[in-house]
N, C-alpha and C positions, 0 to 999 in steps of 0.2 A: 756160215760155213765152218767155222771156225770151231765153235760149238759142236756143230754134228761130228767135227773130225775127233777133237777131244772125249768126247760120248763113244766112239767106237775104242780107241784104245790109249786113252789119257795122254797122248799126247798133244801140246800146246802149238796154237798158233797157222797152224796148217791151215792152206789156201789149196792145198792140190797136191795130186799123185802126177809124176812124168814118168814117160819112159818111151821107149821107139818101139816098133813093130814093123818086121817086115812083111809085106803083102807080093807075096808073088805074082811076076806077070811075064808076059810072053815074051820071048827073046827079040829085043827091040833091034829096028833095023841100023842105026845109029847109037856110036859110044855105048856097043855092046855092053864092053867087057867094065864101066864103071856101076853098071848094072848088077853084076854075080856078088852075092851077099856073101859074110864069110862064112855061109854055111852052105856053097858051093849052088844058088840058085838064081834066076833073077827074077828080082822085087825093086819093091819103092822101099824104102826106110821112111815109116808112118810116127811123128812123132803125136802123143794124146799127154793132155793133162785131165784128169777126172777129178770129179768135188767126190764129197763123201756119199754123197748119193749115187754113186757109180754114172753119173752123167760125162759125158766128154762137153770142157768147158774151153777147149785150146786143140785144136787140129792141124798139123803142118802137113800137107803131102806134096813132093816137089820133088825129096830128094833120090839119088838113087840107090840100089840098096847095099853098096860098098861106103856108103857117106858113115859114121860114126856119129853116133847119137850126141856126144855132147857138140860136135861140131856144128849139126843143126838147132840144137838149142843154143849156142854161142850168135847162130847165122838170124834168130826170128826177132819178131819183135819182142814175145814174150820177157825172152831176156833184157832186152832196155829197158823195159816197161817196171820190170821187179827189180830193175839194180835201183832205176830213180825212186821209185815207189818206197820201196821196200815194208810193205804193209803185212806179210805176213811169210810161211816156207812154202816149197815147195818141197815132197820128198822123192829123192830117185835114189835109183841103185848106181851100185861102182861104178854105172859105164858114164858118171856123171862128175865134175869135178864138185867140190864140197865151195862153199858159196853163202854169204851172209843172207841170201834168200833162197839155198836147196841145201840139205841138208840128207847127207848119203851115212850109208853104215859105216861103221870104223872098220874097218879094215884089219888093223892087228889093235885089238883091246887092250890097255894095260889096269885095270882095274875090275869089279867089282859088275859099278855100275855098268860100266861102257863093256861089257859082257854080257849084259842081262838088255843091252838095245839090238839094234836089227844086225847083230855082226854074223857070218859064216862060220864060227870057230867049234861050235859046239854040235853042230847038226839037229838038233832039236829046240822047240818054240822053250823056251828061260824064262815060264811066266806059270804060275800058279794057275789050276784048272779053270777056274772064274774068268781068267781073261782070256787063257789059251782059247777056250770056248768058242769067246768073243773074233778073234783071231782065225781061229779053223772055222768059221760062220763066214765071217766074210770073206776066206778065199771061196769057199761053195758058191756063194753068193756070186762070185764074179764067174766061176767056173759056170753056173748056170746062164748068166749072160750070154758069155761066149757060146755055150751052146746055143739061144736061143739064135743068135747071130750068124750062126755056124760055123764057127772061126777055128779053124784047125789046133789041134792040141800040142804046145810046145815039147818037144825033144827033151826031156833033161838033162838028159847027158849030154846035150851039143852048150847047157847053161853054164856048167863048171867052165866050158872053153871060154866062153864070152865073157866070165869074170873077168877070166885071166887075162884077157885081152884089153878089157875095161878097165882094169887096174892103174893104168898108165895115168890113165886123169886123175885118179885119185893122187898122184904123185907130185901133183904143183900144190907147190905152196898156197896155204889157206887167211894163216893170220886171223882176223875176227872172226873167218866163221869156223876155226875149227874152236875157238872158246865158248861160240853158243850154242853149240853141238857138245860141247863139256861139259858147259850147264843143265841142257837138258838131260845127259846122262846122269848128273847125281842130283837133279830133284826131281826128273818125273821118273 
């Protein structure tokens, strides 16, 4: 897997993509209101880890859709599993704390490298056409899943909020893993 993940866009060591999804469902008769997502709905908060083959290889569904994504990934096993382990990353976004086995954007870049990785500062893909390519292919790729699935198309503009919101976990202290998130900014 590891391989395949390196092959799509030269990053090293990746065992999986996370992130949460919420799945709307009907206003339950019980503990409403820990139901209403913060995008004013009520859902589960669906957490997935995919391989590079766009398979789901980790599925939690339990929580409900007010729960906060790194809090269910703090709550599964996955998490004990990869702290003991530690065999390879996992990558998530902001809504995720930064972790010697997950590995999130930088958040404010102070260099070079760690600008040209998956940060928000620039509003455009920071990769020369050959890879960009590579990049806008496989968000299609997933776009086309999702449709074949028929999973409703995210909001964008509800995205900027839920950075913002997500930020928060970016804000605990990291220690080793934000150094191997350092390294991989200036050598891959």
């Amino acid at each position: 897997m590891k391989t395949k993940f390196y092959r799509i866009a030269n990053f090293p060591n990746v065992i999986g993509c996370i992130d949460g999804v919420l799945i709307g469902i009907q206003t339950p008769y019980q503990d409403e209101a820990s139901y209403v997502s913060r995008k004013g709905f009520h859902a589960l908060n669906v957490q997935a880890i995919a391989d590079a083959e766009m398979k789901f290889i980790n599925v939690v569904i339990r929580w409900p859709g007010s729960t906060h994504d790194s809090f269910i990934l703090t709550n599964s096993n996955i998490s004990n599993e990869l702290e003991q382990r530690n065999n390879g990353w996992l990558l998530g976004d902001s809504g995720y704390a930064l972790k010697n086995w997950l590995m999130t954007p930088f958040m404010h870049p102070v260099n070079v490298q760690q600008q040209r990785c998956l940060d928000r500062s620039g509003g455009h893909l920071s990769y020369q056409p050959k890879k960009a390519v590579h990049i806008i292919g496989a968000c299609f790729s997933l776009h086309n899943f999702a449709t074949e699935k028929k999973m409703p198309v995210p909001n964008h503009d509800d995205d900027d909020n839920h950075d913002d919101e997500n930020n928060v976990a970016m804000q605990q202290p990291a220690g080793r893993a934000q150094e191997i998130r350092n390294h991989i900014a200036s050598r891959f």
